[in-house]
N, C-alpha and C positions, 0 to 999 in steps of 0.2 A: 727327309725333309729337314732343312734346318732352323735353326731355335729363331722364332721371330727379335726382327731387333727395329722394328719402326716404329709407334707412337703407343705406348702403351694403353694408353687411355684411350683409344680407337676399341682395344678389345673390351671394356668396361661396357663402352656405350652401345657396341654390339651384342652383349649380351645382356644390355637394359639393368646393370646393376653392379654395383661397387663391388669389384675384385681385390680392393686392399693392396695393387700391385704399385701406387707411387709412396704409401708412407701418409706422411701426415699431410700432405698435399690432397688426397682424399678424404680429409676429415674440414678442408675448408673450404673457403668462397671459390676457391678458385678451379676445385676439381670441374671437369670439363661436362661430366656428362648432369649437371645439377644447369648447367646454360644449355646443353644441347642433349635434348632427348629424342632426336632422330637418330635411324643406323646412320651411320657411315656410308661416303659411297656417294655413287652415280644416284641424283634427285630421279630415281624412274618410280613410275605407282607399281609397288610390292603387293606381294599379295598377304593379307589380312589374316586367313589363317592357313597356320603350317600342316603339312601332310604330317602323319604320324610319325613317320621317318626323321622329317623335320626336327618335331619337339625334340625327339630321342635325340638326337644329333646334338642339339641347344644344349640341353643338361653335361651331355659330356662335355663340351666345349668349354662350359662355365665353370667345371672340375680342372679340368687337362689347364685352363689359362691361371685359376687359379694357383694351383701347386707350381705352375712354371714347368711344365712337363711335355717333352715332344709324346707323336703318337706312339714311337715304339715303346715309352718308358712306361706308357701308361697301359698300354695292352699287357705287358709283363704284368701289370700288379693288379688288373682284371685276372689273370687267368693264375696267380697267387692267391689270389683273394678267392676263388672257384673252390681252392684244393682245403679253404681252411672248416670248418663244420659252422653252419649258422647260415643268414643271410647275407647272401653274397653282395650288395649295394652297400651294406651297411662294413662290411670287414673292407670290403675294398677302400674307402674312405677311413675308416681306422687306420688303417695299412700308411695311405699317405699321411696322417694326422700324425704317423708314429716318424715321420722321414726326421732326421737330424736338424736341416734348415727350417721345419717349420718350428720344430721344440724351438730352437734359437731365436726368430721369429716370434711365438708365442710368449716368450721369457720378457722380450722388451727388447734383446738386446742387438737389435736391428730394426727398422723402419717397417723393412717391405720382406716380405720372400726372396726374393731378389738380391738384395742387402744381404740377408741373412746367407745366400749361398754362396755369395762374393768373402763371407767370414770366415764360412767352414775352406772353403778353398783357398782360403791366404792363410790357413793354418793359425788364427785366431781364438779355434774353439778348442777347446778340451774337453774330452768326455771321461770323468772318471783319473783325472791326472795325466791322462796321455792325448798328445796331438790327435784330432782325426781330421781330414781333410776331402772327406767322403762327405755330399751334402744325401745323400740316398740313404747311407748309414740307419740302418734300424734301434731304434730307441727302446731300453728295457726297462722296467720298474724298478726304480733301487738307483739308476744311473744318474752322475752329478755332471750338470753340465755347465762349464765355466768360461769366462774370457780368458785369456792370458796378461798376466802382468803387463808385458808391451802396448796392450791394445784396452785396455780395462779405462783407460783416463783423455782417451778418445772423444772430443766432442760430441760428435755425432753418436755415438754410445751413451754419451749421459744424455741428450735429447730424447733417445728411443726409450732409456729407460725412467725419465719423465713422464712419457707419453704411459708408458702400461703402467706408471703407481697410480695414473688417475682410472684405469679404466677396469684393471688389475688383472691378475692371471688365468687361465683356464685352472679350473678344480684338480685335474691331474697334475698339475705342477707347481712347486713350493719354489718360491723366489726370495733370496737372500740377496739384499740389493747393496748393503757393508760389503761383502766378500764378489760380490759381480757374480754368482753362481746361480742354479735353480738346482733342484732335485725333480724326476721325477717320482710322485708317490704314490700314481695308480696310474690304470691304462685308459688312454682315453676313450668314452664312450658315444654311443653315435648326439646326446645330446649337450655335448661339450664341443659338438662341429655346426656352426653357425652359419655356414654355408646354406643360401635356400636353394637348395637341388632337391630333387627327385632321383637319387639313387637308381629306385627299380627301374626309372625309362634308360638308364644306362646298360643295366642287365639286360633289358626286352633288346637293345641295340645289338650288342655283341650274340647278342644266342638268337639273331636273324637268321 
């Protein structure tokens, strides 16, 4: 399947709630689904409630559109998230919490998720003083993650990291906004992910 590229804000209002996927245009008057709280779609009478199937289906969807993630990437890190010891809704979402683009993302120093993997892949970020250009990249405790001099004085850079001094950082990560860097200083936990999912109906899905 490939990576959806049409109205992003269609997949917002399909899943009845702000996926954070345009940037600060979701924080205003003009995001789409705050005017239109119907699906999407052909005007036919749907049906009111969903089969179990259903819901299960909803939660993943609202993960996978989230993170920016086709179905094969995200099955990979279900069945990673199986092999680690704990509950598996909860490591699986740690897992993507831990991806490179979203740390970049959660740092400020990008708008959207999307933003943010268009930086790691123009080779923008630095992890620990070297290039990485891998948005999947696994993030460790202790790792510093930076702009690059070329791209540090970028407009749209200082917008984004406007936007997160007001709102400010998740607990796992130390932001040095002088030096354009963050640290991570711990690992994120399941309530550092503000996402409102249901994890376990993801689990009940896969182990159909």
């Amino acid at each position: 399947m490939a990576r959806y590229k049409g109205p992003v804000c269609r997949q917002c209002r399909r899943e009845g709630m702000k996926l954070l996927l345009k940037g600060e245009r979701c924080d205003s008057i003009k995001c789409p689904i705050e005017k239109k709280k119907d699906v999407p779609g052909v005007a036919i009478k749907r049906r009111k409630n969903l089969s179990e199937y259903g819901l299960q289906l909803r939660e993943k969807q609202k993960v996978k559109r989230c993170y920016c993630l086709l179905e094969k990437q995200f099955r990979n890190y279900f069945k990673k998230a199986l092999r680690i010891p704990g509950a598996t809704g909860q490591n699986l979402l740690i897992l993507l919490e831990k991806r490179l683009d979203n740390a970049v993302f959660r740092l400020g120093f990008a708008s959207s998720r999307a933003a943010a993997r268009q930086l790691v892949r123009h080779s923008n970020i630095t992890v620990n003083g070297k290039k990485t250009n891998i948005p999947s990249y696994q993030i460790k405790v202790g790792d510093v993650i930076a702009l690059t001099s070329s791209y540090s004085e970028n407009n749209h850079c200082k917008e984004a990291l406007q936007r997160v001094m007001a709102i400010g950082t998740r607990s796992w990560l130390e932001l040095d906004c002088d030096n354009k860097q963050g640290k991570v200083i711990a690992a994120p936990s399941r309530t550092d992910i503000d996402i409102q999912v249901n994890e376990n109906m993801i689990v009940e899905l896969y182990n159909r």
